[in-house]
C-alpha positions as CSV (number, residue, x, y, z in Angstrom):
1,X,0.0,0.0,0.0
2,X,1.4,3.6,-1.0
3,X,1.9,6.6,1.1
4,X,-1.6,8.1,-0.5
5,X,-3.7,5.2,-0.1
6,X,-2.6,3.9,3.0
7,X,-5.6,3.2,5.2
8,X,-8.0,3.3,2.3
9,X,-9.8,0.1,0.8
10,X,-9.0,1.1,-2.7
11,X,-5.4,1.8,-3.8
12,X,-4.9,2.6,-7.4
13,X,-1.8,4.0,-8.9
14,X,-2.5,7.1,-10.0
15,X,-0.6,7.1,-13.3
16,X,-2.3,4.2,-14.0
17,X,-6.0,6.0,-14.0
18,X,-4.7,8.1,-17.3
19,X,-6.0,6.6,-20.1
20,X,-4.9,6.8,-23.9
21,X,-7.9,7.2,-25.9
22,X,-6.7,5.5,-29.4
23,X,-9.6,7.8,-31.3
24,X,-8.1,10.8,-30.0
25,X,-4.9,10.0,-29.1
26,X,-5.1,12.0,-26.1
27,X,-5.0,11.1,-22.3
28,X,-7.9,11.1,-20.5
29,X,-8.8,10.6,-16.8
30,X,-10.8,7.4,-16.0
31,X,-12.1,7.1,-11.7
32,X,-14.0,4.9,-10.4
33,X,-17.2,6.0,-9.9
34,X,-16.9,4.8,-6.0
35,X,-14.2,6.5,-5.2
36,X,-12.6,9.1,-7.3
37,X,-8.5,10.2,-6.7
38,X,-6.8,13.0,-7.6
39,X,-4.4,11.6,-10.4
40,X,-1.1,12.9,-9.1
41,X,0.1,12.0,-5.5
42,X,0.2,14.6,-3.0
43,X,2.0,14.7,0.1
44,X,1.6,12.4,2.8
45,X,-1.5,13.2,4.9
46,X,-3.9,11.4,7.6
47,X,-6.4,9.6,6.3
48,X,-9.5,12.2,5.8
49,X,-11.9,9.9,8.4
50,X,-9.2,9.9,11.3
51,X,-9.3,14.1,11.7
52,X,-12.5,13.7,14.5
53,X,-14.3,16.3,13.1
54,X,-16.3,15.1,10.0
55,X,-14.3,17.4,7.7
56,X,-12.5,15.1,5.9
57,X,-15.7,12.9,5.2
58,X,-17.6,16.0,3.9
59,X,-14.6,16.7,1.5
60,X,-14.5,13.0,0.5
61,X,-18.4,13.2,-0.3
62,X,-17.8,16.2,-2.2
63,X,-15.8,14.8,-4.7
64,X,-17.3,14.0,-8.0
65,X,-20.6,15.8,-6.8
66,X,-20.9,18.6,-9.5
67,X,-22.1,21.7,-7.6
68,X,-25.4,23.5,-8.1
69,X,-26.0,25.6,-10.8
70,X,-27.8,28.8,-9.0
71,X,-24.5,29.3,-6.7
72,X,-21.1,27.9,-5.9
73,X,-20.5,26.5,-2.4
74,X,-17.2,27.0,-0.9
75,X,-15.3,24.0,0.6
76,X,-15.8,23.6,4.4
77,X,-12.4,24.7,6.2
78,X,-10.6,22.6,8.2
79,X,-9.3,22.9,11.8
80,X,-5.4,23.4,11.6
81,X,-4.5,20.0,13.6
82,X,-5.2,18.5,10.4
83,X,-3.3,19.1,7.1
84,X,-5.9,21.2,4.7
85,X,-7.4,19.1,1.9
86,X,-7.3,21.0,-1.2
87,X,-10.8,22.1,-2.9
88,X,-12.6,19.0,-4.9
89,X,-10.7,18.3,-8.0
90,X,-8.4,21.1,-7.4
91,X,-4.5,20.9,-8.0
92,X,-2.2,21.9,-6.0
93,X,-0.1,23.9,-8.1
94,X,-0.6,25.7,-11.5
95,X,-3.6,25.9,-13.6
96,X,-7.3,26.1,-13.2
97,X,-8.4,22.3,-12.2
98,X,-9.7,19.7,-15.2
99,X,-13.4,19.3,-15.3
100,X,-14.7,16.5,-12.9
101,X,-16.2,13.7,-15.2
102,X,-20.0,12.9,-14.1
103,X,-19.9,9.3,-12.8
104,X,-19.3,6.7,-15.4
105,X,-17.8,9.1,-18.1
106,X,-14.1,9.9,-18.6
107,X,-12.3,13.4,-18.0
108,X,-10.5,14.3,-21.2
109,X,-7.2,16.5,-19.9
110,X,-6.7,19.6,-21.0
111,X,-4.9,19.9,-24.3
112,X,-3.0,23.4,-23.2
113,X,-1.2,21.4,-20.2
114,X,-0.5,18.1,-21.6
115,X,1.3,16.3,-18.6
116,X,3.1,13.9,-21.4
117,X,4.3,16.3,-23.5
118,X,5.8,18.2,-19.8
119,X,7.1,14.6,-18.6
120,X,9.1,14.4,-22.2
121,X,10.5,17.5,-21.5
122,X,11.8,17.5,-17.9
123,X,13.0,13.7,-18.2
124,X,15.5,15.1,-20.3
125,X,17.2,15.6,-17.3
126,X,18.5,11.8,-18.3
127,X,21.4,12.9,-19.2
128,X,23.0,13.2,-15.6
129,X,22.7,9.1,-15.6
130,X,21.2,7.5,-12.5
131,X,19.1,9.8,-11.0
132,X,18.8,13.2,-12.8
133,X,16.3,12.6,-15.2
134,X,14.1,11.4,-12.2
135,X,14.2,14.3,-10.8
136,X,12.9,16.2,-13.7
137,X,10.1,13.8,-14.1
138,X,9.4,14.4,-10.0
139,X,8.0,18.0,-10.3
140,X,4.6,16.1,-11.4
141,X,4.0,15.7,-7.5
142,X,6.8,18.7,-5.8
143,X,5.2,18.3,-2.5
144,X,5.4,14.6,-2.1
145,X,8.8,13.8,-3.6
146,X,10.5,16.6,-1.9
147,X,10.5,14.4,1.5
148,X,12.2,11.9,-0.5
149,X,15.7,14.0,-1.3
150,X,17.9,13.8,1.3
151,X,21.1,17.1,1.1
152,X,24.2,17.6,3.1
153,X,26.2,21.0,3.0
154,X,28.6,21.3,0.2
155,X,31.0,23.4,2.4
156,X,31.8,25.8,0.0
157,X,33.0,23.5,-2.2
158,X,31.4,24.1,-5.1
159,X,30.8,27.0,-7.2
160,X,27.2,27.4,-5.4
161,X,25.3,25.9,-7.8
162,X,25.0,25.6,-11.7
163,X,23.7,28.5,-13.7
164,X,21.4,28.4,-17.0
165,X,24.0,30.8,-19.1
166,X,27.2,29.1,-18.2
167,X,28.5,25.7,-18.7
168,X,27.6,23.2,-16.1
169,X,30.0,20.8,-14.2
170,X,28.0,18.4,-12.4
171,X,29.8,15.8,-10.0
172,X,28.6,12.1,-10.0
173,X,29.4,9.7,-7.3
174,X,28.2,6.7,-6.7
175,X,29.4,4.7,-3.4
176,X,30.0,1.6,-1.9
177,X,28.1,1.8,0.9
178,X,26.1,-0.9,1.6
179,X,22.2,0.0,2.6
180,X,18.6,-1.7,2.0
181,X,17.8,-5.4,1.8
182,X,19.7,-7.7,-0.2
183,X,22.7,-6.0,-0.5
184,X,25.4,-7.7,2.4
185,X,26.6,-9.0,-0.4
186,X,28.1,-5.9,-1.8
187,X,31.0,-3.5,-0.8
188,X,33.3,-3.3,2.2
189,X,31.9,-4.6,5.4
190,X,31.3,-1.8,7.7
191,X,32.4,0.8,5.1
192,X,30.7,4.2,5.5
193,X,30.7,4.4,2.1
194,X,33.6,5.4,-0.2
195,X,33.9,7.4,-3.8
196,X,33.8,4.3,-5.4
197,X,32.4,5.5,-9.0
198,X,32.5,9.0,-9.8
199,X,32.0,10.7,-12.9
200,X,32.3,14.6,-13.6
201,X,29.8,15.5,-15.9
202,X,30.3,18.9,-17.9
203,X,27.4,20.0,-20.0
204,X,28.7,22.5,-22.8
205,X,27.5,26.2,-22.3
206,X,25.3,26.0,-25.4
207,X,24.1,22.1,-24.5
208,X,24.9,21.1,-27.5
209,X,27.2,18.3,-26.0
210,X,28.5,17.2,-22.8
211,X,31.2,15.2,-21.8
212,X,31.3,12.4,-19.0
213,X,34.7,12.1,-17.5
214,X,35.5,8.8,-15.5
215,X,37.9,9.0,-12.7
216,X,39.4,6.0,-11.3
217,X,38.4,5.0,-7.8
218,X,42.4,3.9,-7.4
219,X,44.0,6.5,-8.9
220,X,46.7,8.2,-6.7
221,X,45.5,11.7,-5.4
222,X,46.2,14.2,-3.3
223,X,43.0,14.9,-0.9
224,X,43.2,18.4,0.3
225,X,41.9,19.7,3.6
226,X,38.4,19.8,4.0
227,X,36.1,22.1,6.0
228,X,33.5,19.8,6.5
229,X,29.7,20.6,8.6
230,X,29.2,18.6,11.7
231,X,25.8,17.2,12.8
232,X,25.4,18.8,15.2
233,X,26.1,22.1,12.9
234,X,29.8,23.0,14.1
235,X,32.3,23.1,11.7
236,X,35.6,20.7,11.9
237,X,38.7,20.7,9.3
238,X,39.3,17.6,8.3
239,X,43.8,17.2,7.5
240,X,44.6,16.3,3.8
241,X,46.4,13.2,2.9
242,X,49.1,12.9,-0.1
243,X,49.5,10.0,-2.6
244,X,46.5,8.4,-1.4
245,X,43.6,6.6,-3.5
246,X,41.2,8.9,-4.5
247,X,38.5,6.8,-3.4
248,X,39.3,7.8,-0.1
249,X,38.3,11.1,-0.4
250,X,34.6,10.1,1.4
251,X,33.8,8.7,3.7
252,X,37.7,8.0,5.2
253,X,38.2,9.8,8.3
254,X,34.7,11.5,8.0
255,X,34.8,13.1,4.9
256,X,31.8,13.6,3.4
257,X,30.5,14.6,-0.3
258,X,32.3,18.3,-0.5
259,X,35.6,17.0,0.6
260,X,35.3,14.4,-3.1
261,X,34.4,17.7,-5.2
262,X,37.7,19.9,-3.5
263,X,39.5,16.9,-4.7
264,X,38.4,16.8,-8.1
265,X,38.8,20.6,-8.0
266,X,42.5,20.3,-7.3
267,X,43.3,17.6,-9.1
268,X,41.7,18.7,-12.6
269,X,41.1,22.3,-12.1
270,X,37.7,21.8,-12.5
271,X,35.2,23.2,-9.8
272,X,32.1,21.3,-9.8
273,X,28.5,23.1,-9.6
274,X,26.8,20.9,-7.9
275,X,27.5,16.8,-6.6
276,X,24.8,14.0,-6.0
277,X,25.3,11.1,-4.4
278,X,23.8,7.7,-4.5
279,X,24.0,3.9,-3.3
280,X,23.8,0.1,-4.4
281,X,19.9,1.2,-4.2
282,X,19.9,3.7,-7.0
283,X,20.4,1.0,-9.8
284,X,18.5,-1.6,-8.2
285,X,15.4,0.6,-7.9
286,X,15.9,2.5,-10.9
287,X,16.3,-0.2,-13.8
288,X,13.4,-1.9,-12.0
289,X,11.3,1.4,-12.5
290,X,12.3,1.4,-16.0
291,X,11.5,-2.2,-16.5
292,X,15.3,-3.1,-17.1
293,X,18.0,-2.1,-19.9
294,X,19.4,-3.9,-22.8
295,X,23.5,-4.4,-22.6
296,X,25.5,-6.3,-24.8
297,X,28.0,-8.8,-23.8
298,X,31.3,-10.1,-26.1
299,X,31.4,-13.3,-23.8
300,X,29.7,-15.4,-21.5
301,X,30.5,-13.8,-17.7
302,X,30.1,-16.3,-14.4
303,X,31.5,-14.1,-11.7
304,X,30.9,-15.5,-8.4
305,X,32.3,-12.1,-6.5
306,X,29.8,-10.0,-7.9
307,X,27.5,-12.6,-8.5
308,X,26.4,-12.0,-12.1
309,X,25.8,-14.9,-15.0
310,X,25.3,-13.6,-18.1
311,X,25.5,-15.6,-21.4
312,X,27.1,-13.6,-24.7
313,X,25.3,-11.4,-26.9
314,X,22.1,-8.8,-25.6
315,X,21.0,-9.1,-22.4
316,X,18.2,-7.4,-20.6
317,X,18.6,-6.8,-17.2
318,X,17.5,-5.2,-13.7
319,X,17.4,-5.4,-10.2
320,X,20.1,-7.4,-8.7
321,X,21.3,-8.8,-12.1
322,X,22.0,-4.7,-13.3
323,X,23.8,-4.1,-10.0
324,X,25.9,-7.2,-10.2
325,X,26.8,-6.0,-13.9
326,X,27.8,-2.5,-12.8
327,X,29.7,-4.0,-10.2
328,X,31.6,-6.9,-12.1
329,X,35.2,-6.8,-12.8
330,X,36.9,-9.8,-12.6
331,X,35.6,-11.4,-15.8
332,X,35.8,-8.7,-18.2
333,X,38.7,-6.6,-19.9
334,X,41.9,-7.6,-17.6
335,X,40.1,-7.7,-13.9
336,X,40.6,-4.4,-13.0
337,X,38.9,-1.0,-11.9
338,X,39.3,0.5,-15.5
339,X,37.6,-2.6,-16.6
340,X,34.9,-1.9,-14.4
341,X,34.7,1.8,-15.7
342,X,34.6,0.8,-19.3
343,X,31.4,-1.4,-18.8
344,X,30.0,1.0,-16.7
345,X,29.7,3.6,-19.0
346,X,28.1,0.9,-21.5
347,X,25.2,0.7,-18.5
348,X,24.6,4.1,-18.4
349,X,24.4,4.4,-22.0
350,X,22.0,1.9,-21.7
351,X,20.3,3.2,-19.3
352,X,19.8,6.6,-21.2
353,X,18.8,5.1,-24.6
354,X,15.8,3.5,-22.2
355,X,15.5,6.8,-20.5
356,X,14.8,8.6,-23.7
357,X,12.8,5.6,-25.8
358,X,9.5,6.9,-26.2
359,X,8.3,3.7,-24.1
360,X,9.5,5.3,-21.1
361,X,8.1,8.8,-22.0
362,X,4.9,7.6,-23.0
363,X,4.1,6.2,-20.1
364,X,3.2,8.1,-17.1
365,X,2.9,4.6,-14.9
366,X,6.8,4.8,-15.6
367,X,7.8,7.7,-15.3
368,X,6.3,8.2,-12.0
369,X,8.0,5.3,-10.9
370,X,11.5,6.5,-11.6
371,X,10.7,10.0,-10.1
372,X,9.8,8.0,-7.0
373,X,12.9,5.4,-7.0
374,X,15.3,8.6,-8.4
375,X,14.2,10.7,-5.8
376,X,14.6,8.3,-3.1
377,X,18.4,7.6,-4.7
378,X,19.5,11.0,-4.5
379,X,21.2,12.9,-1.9
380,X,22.6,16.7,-3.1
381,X,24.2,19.2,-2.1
382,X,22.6,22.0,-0.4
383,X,22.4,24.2,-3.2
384,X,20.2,21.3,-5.2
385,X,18.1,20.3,-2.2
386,X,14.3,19.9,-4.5
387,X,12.5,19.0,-6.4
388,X,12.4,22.7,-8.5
389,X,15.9,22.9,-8.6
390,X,16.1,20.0,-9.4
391,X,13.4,20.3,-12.6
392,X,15.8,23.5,-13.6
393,X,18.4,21.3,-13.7
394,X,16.6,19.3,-15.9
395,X,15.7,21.4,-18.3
396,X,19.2,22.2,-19.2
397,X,20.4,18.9,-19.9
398,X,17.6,17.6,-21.8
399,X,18.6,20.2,-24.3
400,X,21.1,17.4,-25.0
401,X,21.3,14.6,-27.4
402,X,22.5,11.5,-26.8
403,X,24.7,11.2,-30.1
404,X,26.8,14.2,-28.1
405,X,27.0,12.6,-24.8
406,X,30.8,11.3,-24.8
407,X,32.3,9.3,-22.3
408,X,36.0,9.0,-21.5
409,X,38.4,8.5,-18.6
410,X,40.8,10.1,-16.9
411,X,44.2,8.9,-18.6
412,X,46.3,7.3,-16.5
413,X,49.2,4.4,-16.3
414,X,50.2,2.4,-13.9
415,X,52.2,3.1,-10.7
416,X,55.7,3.1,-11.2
417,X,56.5,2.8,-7.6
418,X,54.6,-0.6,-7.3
419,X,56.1,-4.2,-8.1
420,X,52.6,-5.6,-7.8
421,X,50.5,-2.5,-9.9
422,X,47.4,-2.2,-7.6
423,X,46.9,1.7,-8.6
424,X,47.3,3.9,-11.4
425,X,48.8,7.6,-11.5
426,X,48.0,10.4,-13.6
427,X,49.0,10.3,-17.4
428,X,50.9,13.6,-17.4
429,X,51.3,13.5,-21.5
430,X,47.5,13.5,-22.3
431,X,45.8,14.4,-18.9
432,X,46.2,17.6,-19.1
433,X,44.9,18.3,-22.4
434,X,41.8,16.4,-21.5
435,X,41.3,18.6,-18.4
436,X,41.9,21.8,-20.5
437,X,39.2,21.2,-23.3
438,X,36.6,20.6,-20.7
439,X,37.9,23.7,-18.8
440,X,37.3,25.7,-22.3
441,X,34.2,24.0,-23.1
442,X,35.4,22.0,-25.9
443,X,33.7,19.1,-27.2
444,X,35.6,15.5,-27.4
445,X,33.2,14.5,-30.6
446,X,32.1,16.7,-33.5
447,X,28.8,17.5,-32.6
448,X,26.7,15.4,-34.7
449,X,23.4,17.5,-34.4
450,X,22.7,20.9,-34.6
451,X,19.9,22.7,-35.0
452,X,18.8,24.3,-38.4
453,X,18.4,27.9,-37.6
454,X,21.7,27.8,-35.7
455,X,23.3,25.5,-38.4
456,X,22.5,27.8,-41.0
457,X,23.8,31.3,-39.5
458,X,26.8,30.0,-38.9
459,X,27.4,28.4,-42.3
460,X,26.3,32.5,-43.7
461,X,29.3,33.9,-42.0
462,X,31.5,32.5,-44.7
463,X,28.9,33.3,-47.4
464,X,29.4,37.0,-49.4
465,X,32.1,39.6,-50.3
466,X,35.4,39.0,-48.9
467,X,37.9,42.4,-48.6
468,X,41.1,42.6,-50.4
469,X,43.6,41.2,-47.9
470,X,45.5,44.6,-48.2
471,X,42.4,46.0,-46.3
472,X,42.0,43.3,-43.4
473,X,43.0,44.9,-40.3
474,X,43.4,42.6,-37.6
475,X,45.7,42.3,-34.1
476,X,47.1,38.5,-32.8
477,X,46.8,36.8,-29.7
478,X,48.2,34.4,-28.2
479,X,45.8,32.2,-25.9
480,X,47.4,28.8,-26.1
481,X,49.6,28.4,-28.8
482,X,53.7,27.6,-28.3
483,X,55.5,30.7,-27.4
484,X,55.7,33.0,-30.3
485,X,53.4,31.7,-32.2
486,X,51.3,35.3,-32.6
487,X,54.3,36.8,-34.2
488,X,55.3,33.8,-36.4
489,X,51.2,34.2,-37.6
490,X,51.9,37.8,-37.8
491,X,54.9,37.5,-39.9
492,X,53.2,35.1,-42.2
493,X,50.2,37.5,-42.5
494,X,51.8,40.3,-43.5
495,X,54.5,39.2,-45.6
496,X,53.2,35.9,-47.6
497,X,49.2,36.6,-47.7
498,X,49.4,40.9,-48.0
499,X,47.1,41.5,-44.4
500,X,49.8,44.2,-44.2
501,X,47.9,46.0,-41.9
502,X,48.1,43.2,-39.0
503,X,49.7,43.5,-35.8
504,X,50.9,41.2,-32.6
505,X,49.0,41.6,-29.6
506,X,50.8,40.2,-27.0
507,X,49.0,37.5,-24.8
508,X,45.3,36.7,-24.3
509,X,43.6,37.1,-21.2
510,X,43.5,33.7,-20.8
511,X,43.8,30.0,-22.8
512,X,41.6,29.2,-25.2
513,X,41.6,25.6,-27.0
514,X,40.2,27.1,-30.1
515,X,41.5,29.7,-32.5
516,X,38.6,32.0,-32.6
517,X,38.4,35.5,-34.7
518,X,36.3,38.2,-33.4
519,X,34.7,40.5,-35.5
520,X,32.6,44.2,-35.7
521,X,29.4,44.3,-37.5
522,X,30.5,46.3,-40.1
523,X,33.7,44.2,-40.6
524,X,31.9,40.9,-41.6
525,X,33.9,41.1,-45.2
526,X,37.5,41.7,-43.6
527,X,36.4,38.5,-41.4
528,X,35.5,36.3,-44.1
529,X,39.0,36.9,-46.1
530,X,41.1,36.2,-43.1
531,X,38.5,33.1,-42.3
532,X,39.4,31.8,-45.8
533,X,43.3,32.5,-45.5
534,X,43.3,30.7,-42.2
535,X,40.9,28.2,-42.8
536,X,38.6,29.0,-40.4
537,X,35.1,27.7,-39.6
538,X,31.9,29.4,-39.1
539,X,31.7,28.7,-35.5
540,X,35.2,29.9,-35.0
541,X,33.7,33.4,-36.5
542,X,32.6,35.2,-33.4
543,X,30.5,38.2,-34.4
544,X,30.3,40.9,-32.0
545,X,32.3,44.3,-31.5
546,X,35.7,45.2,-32.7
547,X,38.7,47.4,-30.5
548,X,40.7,49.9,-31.0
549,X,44.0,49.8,-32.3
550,X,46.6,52.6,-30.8
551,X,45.8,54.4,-33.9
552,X,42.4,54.9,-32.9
553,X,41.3,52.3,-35.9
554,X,38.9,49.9,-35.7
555,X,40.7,46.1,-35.5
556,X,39.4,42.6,-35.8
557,X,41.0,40.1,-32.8
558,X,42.0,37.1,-33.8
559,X,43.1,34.6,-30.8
560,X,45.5,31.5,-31.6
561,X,44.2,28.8,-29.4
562,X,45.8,25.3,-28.9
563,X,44.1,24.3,-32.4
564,X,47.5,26.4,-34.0
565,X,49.0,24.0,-35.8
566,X,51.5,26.5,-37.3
567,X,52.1,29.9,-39.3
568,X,50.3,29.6,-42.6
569,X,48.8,26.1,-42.0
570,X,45.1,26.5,-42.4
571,X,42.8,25.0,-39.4
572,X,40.8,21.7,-39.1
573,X,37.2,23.2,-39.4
574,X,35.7,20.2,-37.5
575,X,35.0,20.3,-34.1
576,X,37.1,19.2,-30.9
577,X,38.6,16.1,-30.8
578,X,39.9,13.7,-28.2
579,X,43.8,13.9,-27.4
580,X,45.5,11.2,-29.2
581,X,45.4,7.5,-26.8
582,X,42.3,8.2,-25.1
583,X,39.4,6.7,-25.2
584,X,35.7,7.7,-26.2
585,X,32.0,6.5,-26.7
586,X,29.1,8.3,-27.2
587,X,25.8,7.2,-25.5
588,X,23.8,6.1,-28.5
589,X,25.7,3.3,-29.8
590,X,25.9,0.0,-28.5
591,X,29.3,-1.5,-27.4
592,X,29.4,-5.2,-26.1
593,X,31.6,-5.4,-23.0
594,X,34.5,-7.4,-23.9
């Protein structure tokens, strides 16, 4: 029996009373004619007949009972000891209330406030893995789901929360502590629960694509001290440790959740917006809610540690058998944690093709499943502590596709200072690099999508007149490229193509990972010759205002980025691209784990 209809004879889900009407192809409300329920949970209340003063029944009996026509009788007011039942047929938030069907007959819902089209939307929010998209699809019933999250201070940590113009960094962990039924078989006995899979998530600025970065639970860190809140509300510094597993980073010595994000802030100069959290629990409930995901396997797997026994080829799987999967590492790739990661990422793939399929969004019994098992997955940080946050958060990353969802991992190689190699250090060739183009927004995949409006402006900055080169003026930067590399440019510029009126500005005010040219409105044909020169794309055009030069002339910037590949040689027009050795996957295909 649910929260709602506990102590009640009749329990119905209430996703289950909307009906598709194949005629119409709308959703309409069907109630019993014995006793009709709101269709979307509310919070948890006492049961209407236990208040002791009739009020409740009167509201129940009111319900269904179309009112006279000659006047309009208020609701009877309850006595504050119990919670106030909202007006028949009223809802709770937003929006004038759907007509009441007479008995027998079903309510068609309002065309203007389509609840699936709204569920489609939010659920977007699928894109943070386990239990964003949940979240999203939980604004259907704020006040009941918001009991559900559970938050714990972020200590300053993060950057105080995510905003709708910038880029996002959301951090991901999921950890090994070991709570609910069924699940002694899992994790470290009497852990508190350590960082034992945890993904930053970075969501471009203009969510076209979004990158999920993997970082080893055994890679060797260095966990800075951590101002961390007590329970009791006082604040204690936890001491740092050096060349330690970064899974240590929670939960050892008491660290909690914000002590994780200042590590992954110092180790890839990345500050996180926002973290969730979430158990064993989350997968178990939330493939279950979904009714299970399809993964591929390249060969049969027995593994008796994490107990999972799969044959090869597609599997569908939930419950127990998905957390075993995520969990496995013995018998796939060669035993170890990166193994682990690699399949992993497969599952949450997986899990987001299902999220998206229009079997999930098309059914409301579903998706108010998963905003219940999500919701009771999550715990936030204090800056993402409901249910409308939460929903904001949504929206923004269901702007996102899942062809531009990549995932990767941190590079790294094993530790030289270990006969047997039980951890891994950072790659310092390629690590770097992949930290910087997520610091500069830059995608690891060309984005396969784009929308046409966008699509076409940008292709019309190339298109028309192009000025003589003798009459492009234009001043180089520096924001990434080898030292010298602006007056190399310049040289080339003015002495091999004619931009004779060129000069070298110095540095950039900071790095950049693309070469980008800013423009003035009227200098659109001066932009389009030194785009074609350089081999520029349109999205490398940045139309907006031009500077001054110290001759009080007008000048076009152009910033050399990390993309330089060398005075004269004309830029890849394709977008970013992972560094060479490391390893990708984009959420829509389907990899069998090996």
């Amino acid at each position: 029996m649910d929260a709602q209809g506990r102590g009640r004879a009749d329990n119905i889900d209430p996703a289950d009373q909307w009906v598709l009407n194949p005629r119409t192809g709308e959703y309409e409300l069907r109630l019993p004619t014995s006793a009709p329920q709101s269709a979307v949970p509310g919070p948890r209340r006492p049961d209407p007949d236990d208040t002791g003063e009739g009020g409740g029944r009167a509201a129940a009996r009111g319900r269904g009972t179309a009112p006279a026509p000659e006047r309009e009788v208020p609701a009877p007011r309850r006595r504050r000891s119990a919670p106030e039942e909202p007006p028949p047929g009223r809802r709770r938030r937003g929006g004038p209330a759907p007509e009441e069907p007479a008995p027998g007959r079903r309510g068609r819902r309002p065309k203007k406030k389509s609840r699936t089209k709204k569920i489609v939307v939010w659920t977007g929010g699928s894109m943070a893995f386990v239990v964003l998209a949940t979240a999203g699809a939980a604004y259907l019933y704020l006040e009941h789901l918001n009991d559900n999250i559970t938050s714990v201070s972020d200590d300053g940590a993060s950057t105080g929360g995510f905003s709708k113009d910038k880029a996002i960094n959301i951090l991901l962990i999921g950890t090994d502590k070991r709570t609910g039924a069924g699940n002694e078989g899992y994790g470290d006995q009497g852990s508190e629960g350590h960082a034992d899979t945890t993904i930053l998530l970075h969501v471009s600025k203009d969510r076209t694509n979004a990158t999920a970065l993997s970082i080893p639970r055994d890679l060797i860190v260095d966990v800075p001290d951590c101002p961390t809140t007590q329970e009791d509300g006082s604040q204690k510094v936890i001491p740092g440790s050096t060349d330690v597993r970064f899974n240590t980073s929670l939960g050892q010595d008491g660290r909690t959740p914000s002590c994780t994000v200042r590590t992954v802030t110092e180790l890839t100069g990345i500050q996180p917006d926002n973290f969730m959290v979430a158990d064993f629990n989350a997968v178990k409930t939330l493939t279950t809610a979904v009714d299970g995901v399809d993964v591929c396997l390249a060969k049969d797997i027995d593994d008796p540690d994490s107990h999972l026994k799969l044959s090869k080829g597609m599997q569908h799987i939930s419950g127990e058998t998905a957390l075993a999967f995520v969990r496995t590492r013995h018998s796939v790739g060669t035993g170890g944690d990166l193994s682990r990661i690699e399949l992993q990422q497969q599952f949450l793939s997986a899990l987001m093709r299902k999220l998206k399929s229009n079997d999930t969004l098309a059914s409301p019994s579903k998706m108010l499943k998963l905003a219940e098992a999500g919701t009771k997955a999550l715990t936030v940080d204090s800056q993402l502590d409901s249910i409308g946050k939460l929903k904001d958060l949504g929206l923004e990353l269901g702007k996102l596709n899942t062809k531009n969802l990549t995932f990767t991992k941190v590079p790294v190689k094993d530790n030289p200072a270990e006969t047997v190699k039980a951890t891994v250090v950072l790659d310092e060739a390629s690590a770097p690099q992949v930290f910087d183009m997520i610091k500069n927004d830059v995608s690891f995949t060309e984005v396969k999508q784009q929308k046409k409006k966008e699509k076409a402006a940008v292709a019309a900055r190339l298109k028309g007149p192009k000025a003589d080169a003798s009459e492009v003026r234009v001043r180089v930067l520096n924001g990434g490229a080898a030292n010298g590399s602006a007056q190399r440019e310049l040289n080339w510029l003015q002495l091999e193509a004619g931009v004779t009126k060129s000069e070298n500005g110095g540095d950039a005010p900071e790095e950049v990972s693309r070469t980008t040219l800013e423009y003035g409105p009227d200098q659109a044909d001066q932009a389009r010759r030194l785009a074609d020169l350089l081999g520029l794309s349109g999205s490398a055009m940045k139309p907006g205002e031009s500077v001054t030069n110290a001759q009080g002339l007008p000048t076009m910037t152009l910033t050399l980025g990390k993309d330089f590949k060398g005075a004269g040689v004309k830029l890849n027009a394709s977008s970013g691209k992972a560094p060479d050795g490391v390893e990708t996957s984009t959420a829509d295909k389907v990899k069998c784990a090996q």
